[in-house]
C-alpha positions in Angstrom: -249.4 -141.8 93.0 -245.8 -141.0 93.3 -243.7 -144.4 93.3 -240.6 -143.1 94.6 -239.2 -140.6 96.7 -237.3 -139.7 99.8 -237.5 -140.7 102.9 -239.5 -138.3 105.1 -240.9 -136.5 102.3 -244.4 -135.3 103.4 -247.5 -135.1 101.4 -247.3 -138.5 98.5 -251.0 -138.0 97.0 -252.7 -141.8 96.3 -255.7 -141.7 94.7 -258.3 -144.4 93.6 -261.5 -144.7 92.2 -264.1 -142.3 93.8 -267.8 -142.8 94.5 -267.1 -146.0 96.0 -267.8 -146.8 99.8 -266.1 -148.1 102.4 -262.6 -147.8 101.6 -259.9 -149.8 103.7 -256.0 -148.4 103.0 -253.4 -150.4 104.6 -250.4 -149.3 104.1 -246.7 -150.6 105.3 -244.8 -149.2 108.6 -242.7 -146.4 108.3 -246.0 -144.7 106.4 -248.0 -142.6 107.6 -251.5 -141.4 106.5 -251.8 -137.5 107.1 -254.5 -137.1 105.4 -257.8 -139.4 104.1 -258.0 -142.6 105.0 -261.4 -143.2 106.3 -264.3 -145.3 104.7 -264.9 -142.7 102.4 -261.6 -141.3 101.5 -261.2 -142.4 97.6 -257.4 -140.2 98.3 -255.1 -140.4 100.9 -252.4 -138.3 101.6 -249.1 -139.8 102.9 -245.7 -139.0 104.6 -242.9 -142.4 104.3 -240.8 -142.0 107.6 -238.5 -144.9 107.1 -236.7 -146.2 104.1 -237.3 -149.6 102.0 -239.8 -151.2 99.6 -243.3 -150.2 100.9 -246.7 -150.8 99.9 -250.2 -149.3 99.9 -253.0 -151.5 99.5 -256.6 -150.2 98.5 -259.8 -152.2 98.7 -263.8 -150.9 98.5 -267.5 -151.6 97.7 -268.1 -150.7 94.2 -271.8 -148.9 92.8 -273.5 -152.4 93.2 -272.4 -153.2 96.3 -270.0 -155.6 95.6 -266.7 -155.7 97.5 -263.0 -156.3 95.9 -261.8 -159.8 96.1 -258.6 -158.9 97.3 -256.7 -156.2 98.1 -254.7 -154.5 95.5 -251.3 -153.6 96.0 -249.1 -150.7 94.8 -245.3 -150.9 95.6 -243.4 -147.9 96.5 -239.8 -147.3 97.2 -238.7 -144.4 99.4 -234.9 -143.8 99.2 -233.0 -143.3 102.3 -231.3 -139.6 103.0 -227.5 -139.2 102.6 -225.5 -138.8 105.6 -222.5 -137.0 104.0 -218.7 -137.1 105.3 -216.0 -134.0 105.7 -212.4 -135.1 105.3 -209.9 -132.7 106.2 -207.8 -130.9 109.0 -209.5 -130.4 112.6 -206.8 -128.0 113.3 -205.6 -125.3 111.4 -203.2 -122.1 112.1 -204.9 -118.5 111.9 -203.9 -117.2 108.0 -203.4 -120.9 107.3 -204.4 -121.1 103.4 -205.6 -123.8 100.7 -206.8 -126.3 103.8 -208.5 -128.9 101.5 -212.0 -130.3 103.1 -213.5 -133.0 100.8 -217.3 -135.4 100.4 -218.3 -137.3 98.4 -217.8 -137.6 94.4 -220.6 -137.7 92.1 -223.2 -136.0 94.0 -225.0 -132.5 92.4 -225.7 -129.5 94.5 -223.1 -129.2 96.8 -223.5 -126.4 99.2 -220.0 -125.9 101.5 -220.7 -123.4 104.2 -217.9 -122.1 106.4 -218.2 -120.1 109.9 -217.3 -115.7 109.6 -213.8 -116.8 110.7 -212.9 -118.7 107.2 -213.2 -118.2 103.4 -213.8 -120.1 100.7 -211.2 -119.5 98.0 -212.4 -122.0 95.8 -215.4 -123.2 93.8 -217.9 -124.4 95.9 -220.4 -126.4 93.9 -217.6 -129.9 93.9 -216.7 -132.4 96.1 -213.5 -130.4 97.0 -213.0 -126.9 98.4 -209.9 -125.0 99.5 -210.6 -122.7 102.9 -208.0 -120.2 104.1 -209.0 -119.6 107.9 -208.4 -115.6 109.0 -209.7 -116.1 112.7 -208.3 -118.3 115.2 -211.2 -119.8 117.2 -213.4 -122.7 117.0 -215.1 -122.5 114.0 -217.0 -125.0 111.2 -217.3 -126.3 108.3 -220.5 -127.5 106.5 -221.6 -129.9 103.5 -224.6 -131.0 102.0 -225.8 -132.3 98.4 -228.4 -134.4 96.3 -227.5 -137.5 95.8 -228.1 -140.6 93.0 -231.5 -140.6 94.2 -232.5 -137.3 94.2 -232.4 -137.2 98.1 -230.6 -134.5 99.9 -230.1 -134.6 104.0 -232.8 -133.5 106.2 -229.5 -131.0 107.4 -226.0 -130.4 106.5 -223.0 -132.2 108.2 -220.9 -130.1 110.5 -217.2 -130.5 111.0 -215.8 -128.4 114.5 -212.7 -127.1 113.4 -210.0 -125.7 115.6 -208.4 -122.2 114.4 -204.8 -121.5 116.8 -203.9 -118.3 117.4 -200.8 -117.5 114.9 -197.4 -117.3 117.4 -195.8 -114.1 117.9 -192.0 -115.2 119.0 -190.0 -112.9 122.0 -186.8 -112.6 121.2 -184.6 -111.6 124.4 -180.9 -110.3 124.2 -178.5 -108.0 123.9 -179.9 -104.9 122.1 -176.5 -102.9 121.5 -173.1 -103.9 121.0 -169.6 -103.1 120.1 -168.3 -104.5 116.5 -165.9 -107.3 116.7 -167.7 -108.6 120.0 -169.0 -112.0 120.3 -170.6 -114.1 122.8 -173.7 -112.3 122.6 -177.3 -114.6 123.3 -180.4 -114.3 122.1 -183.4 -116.3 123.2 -186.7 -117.3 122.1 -189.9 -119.3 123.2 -188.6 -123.2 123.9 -190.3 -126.2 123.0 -190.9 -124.9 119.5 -190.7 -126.6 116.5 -188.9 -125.2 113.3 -186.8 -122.5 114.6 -185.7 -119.9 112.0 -183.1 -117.6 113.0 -181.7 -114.6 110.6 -179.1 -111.8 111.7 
Protein backbone atom coordinates (compact mmCIF):
# COMPACT_ATOMS: atom_id res chain seq x y z
CA UNK A 1 0.00 0.00 0.00
CA UNK A 2 0.68 3.63 -0.51
CA UNK A 3 3.85 4.69 1.78
CA UNK A 4 3.42 8.24 1.70
CA UNK A 5 0.97 10.73 1.46
CA UNK A 6 -0.87 13.75 3.05
CA UNK A 7 -2.14 14.12 5.99
CA UNK A 8 -6.00 13.60 5.95
CA UNK A 9 -5.99 11.93 2.79
CA UNK A 10 -8.87 9.41 2.85
CA UNK A 11 -8.97 5.99 1.32
CA UNK A 12 -4.81 4.50 1.58
CA UNK A 13 -5.67 0.79 0.25
CA UNK A 14 -3.41 -2.06 2.44
CA UNK A 15 -3.58 -5.20 1.32
CA UNK A 16 -2.10 -8.63 2.40
CA UNK A 17 -2.38 -12.11 1.70
CA UNK A 18 -5.99 -13.40 1.28
CA UNK A 19 -7.52 -16.65 2.25
CA UNK A 20 -6.05 -16.44 5.54
CA UNK A 21 -8.13 -16.16 8.92
CA UNK A 22 -8.23 -14.19 11.65
CA UNK A 23 -6.60 -11.18 10.74
CA UNK A 24 -5.49 -8.58 13.54
CA UNK A 25 -4.44 -4.89 11.88
CA UNK A 26 -3.01 -2.52 14.42
CA UNK A 27 -2.24 0.39 13.18
CA UNK A 28 -0.66 3.76 14.89
CA UNK A 29 -2.88 6.88 16.23
CA UNK A 30 -3.80 9.49 13.97
CA UNK A 31 -5.05 6.26 11.54
CA UNK A 32 -8.04 5.35 11.06
CA UNK A 33 -9.52 2.13 9.56
CA UNK A 34 -12.68 3.15 7.26
CA UNK A 35 -12.92 0.21 5.80
CA UNK A 36 -11.84 -3.82 6.56
CA UNK A 37 -10.30 -4.54 9.43
CA UNK A 38 -12.13 -7.46 10.88
CA UNK A 39 -10.84 -11.13 11.21
CA UNK A 40 -11.44 -11.66 7.83
CA UNK A 41 -10.47 -8.49 6.10
CA UNK A 42 -7.11 -9.57 3.98
CA UNK A 43 -7.50 -5.33 2.92
CA UNK A 44 -8.18 -2.53 4.87
CA UNK A 45 -8.88 0.78 3.89
CA UNK A 46 -7.35 3.78 5.69
CA UNK A 47 -7.62 7.62 6.30
CA UNK A 48 -4.07 9.18 8.30
CA UNK A 49 -5.55 12.15 10.33
CA UNK A 50 -2.42 13.33 11.94
CA UNK A 51 1.09 13.78 10.61
CA UNK A 52 4.45 11.71 11.52
CA UNK A 53 6.00 8.25 10.89
CA UNK A 54 3.18 5.63 11.28
CA UNK A 55 2.79 2.09 11.08
CA UNK A 56 0.43 -0.70 10.12
CA UNK A 57 1.00 -3.98 11.44
CA UNK A 58 -0.64 -7.24 9.95
CA UNK A 59 -0.72 -10.66 11.54
CA UNK A 60 -2.97 -13.98 10.66
CA UNK A 61 -3.51 -17.87 10.66
CA UNK A 62 -2.16 -19.20 7.48
CA UNK A 63 -3.96 -22.48 5.40
CA UNK A 64 -2.50 -24.89 8.11
CA UNK A 65 -3.48 -23.17 10.93
CA UNK A 66 -0.48 -21.78 11.90
CA UNK A 67 -0.26 -18.22 13.32
CA UNK A 68 2.58 -15.44 12.48
CA UNK A 69 5.29 -15.27 14.98
CA UNK A 70 5.23 -11.74 15.11
CA UNK A 71 3.63 -9.01 13.74
CA UNK A 72 4.87 -7.54 10.62
CA UNK A 73 5.28 -3.98 10.31
CA UNK A 74 5.02 -1.56 7.39
CA UNK A 75 6.18 2.15 8.01
CA UNK A 76 4.36 4.93 6.52
CA UNK A 77 4.88 8.63 6.50
CA UNK A 78 2.03 11.06 6.08
CA UNK A 79 3.27 14.61 5.37
CA UNK A 80 1.68 17.42 7.23
CA UNK A 81 -0.52 20.15 5.11
CA UNK A 82 0.95 23.60 4.45
CA UNK A 83 -0.37 26.43 6.27
CA UNK A 84 0.56 29.25 3.77
CA UNK A 85 1.38 33.02 4.67
CA UNK A 86 0.11 36.44 2.75
CA UNK A 87 2.54 39.41 3.14
CA UNK A 88 1.32 42.59 2.03
CA UNK A 89 -0.84 45.82 2.73
CA UNK A 90 -4.05 45.42 5.03
CA UNK A 91 -5.00 48.78 3.85
CA UNK A 92 -5.16 50.05 0.57
CA UNK A 93 -6.84 53.31 -1.27
CA UNK A 94 -9.80 52.63 -3.75
CA UNK A 95 -7.87 52.75 -7.51
CA UNK A 96 -4.75 52.00 -5.58
CA UNK A 97 -2.51 49.94 -8.20
CA UNK A 98 0.49 47.27 -8.19
CA UNK A 99 -0.29 46.46 -4.23
CA UNK A 100 2.24 43.48 -4.02
CA UNK A 101 0.83 40.42 -1.86
CA UNK A 102 3.41 37.59 -1.56
CA UNK A 103 3.78 33.35 -0.10
CA UNK A 104 5.97 31.36 -0.22
CA UNK A 105 8.83 30.61 -2.89
CA UNK A 106 9.27 27.32 -4.39
CA UNK A 107 5.90 25.85 -4.16
CA UNK A 108 3.79 24.72 -7.68
CA UNK A 109 0.21 25.51 -8.24
CA UNK A 110 -0.34 28.67 -6.81
CA UNK A 111 -3.95 29.70 -6.95
CA UNK A 112 -4.30 33.70 -5.78
CA UNK A 113 -7.95 34.62 -5.47
CA UNK A 114 -9.16 38.12 -4.90
CA UNK A 115 -12.73 39.48 -3.76
CA UNK A 116 -15.18 41.37 -6.99
CA UNK A 117 -13.68 44.61 -5.58
CA UNK A 118 -9.90 43.90 -6.81
CA UNK A 119 -7.96 42.64 -9.94
CA UNK A 120 -5.25 40.78 -10.48
CA UNK A 121 -2.99 42.53 -12.96
CA UNK A 122 -0.37 40.09 -12.77
CA UNK A 123 0.51 36.45 -13.34
CA UNK A 124 -0.99 34.44 -10.90
CA UNK A 125 0.59 31.06 -10.92
CA UNK A 126 4.05 32.61 -8.63
CA UNK A 127 4.73 33.45 -5.30
CA UNK A 128 4.04 37.18 -6.10
CA UNK A 129 1.03 39.02 -7.56
CA UNK A 130 0.34 42.65 -8.13
CA UNK A 131 -3.60 43.65 -7.21
CA UNK A 132 -4.96 47.06 -8.20
CA UNK A 133 -8.19 47.42 -5.80
CA UNK A 134 -11.27 49.40 -7.78
CA UNK A 135 -13.80 49.13 -4.78
CA UNK A 136 -13.36 50.54 -1.46
CA UNK A 137 -14.75 48.09 1.10
CA UNK A 138 -13.54 45.22 3.09
CA UNK A 139 -12.51 42.90 0.79
CA UNK A 140 -9.76 39.58 0.53
CA UNK A 141 -7.20 38.16 -0.69
CA UNK A 142 -6.53 34.33 -1.05
CA UNK A 143 -3.47 31.78 -1.53
CA UNK A 144 -3.02 28.34 -1.74
CA UNK A 145 -0.39 25.84 -3.38
CA UNK A 146 1.32 22.25 -3.44
CA UNK A 147 4.10 22.09 -1.64
CA UNK A 148 7.66 19.86 -1.54
CA UNK A 149 5.59 17.06 -0.55
CA UNK A 150 2.92 17.11 -2.83
CA UNK A 151 0.50 18.32 -0.06
CA UNK A 152 -1.74 21.21 -0.66
CA UNK A 153 -4.04 22.88 2.32
CA UNK A 154 -7.18 21.39 3.25
CA UNK A 155 -8.31 25.42 2.32
CA UNK A 156 -6.87 28.50 1.13
CA UNK A 157 -5.45 31.31 3.55
CA UNK A 158 -7.46 34.41 3.63
CA UNK A 159 -6.05 37.87 4.25
CA UNK A 160 -9.08 40.71 5.24
CA UNK A 161 -8.02 43.67 3.49
CA UNK A 162 -9.27 47.11 4.01
CA UNK A 163 -10.24 49.16 0.64
CA UNK A 164 -10.84 53.40 1.81
CA UNK A 165 -13.00 55.20 0.04
CA UNK A 166 -10.76 57.57 -2.42
CA UNK A 167 -11.08 61.45 -0.89
CA UNK A 168 -12.92 63.98 -2.80
CA UNK A 169 -11.37 67.45 -1.36
CA UNK A 170 -14.03 70.79 -0.80
CA UNK A 171 -12.43 73.60 -1.72
CA UNK A 172 -14.26 76.81 -0.14
CA UNK A 173 -13.48 80.52 -1.34
CA UNK A 174 -13.84 83.24 -3.19
CA UNK A 175 -15.45 82.22 -6.58
CA UNK A 176 -15.01 85.66 -8.52
CA UNK A 177 -12.70 88.41 -8.29
CA UNK A 178 -11.26 91.55 -9.59
CA UNK A 179 -7.57 91.33 -11.22
CA UNK A 180 -4.83 92.78 -9.25
CA UNK A 181 -6.74 91.83 -5.86
CA UNK A 182 -5.21 89.82 -3.32
CA UNK A 183 -5.99 88.48 -0.01
CA UNK A 184 -8.33 86.09 -1.27
CA UNK A 185 -8.57 82.39 0.93
CA UNK A 186 -9.24 79.28 -0.06
CA UNK A 187 -9.77 76.33 2.21
CA UNK A 188 -9.75 72.72 2.15
CA UNK A 189 -10.39 69.51 4.43
CA UNK A 190 -7.69 69.87 7.65
CA UNK A 191 -5.74 67.25 9.13
CA UNK A 192 -4.69 66.00 5.70
CA UNK A 193 -1.58 64.89 4.63
CA UNK A 194 0.24 65.93 1.34
CA UNK A 195 -1.64 68.96 0.39
CA UNK A 196 -1.33 69.95 -3.37
CA UNK A 197 -2.47 73.20 -4.33
CA UNK A 198 -2.43 74.59 -8.15
CA UNK A 199 -3.93 78.10 -9.40
Amino acid sequence: GPAEMCAGKADNVYKTEHSMSNYIWPISSGGTITDGGTATDSTITVTWTTSGTKNIGIRYDDTNGCTSASVTVYPVTVNPLPVPTITGAITACEGETDVVYTTQAGMTNYQWDVSAGGTITSPADNNSINVTWTTAGSQTVSVNYINSNGCTADAPTVNNITVNTTPVPILIGDISACSGTDGHIYTTDVGMTNYVWTV
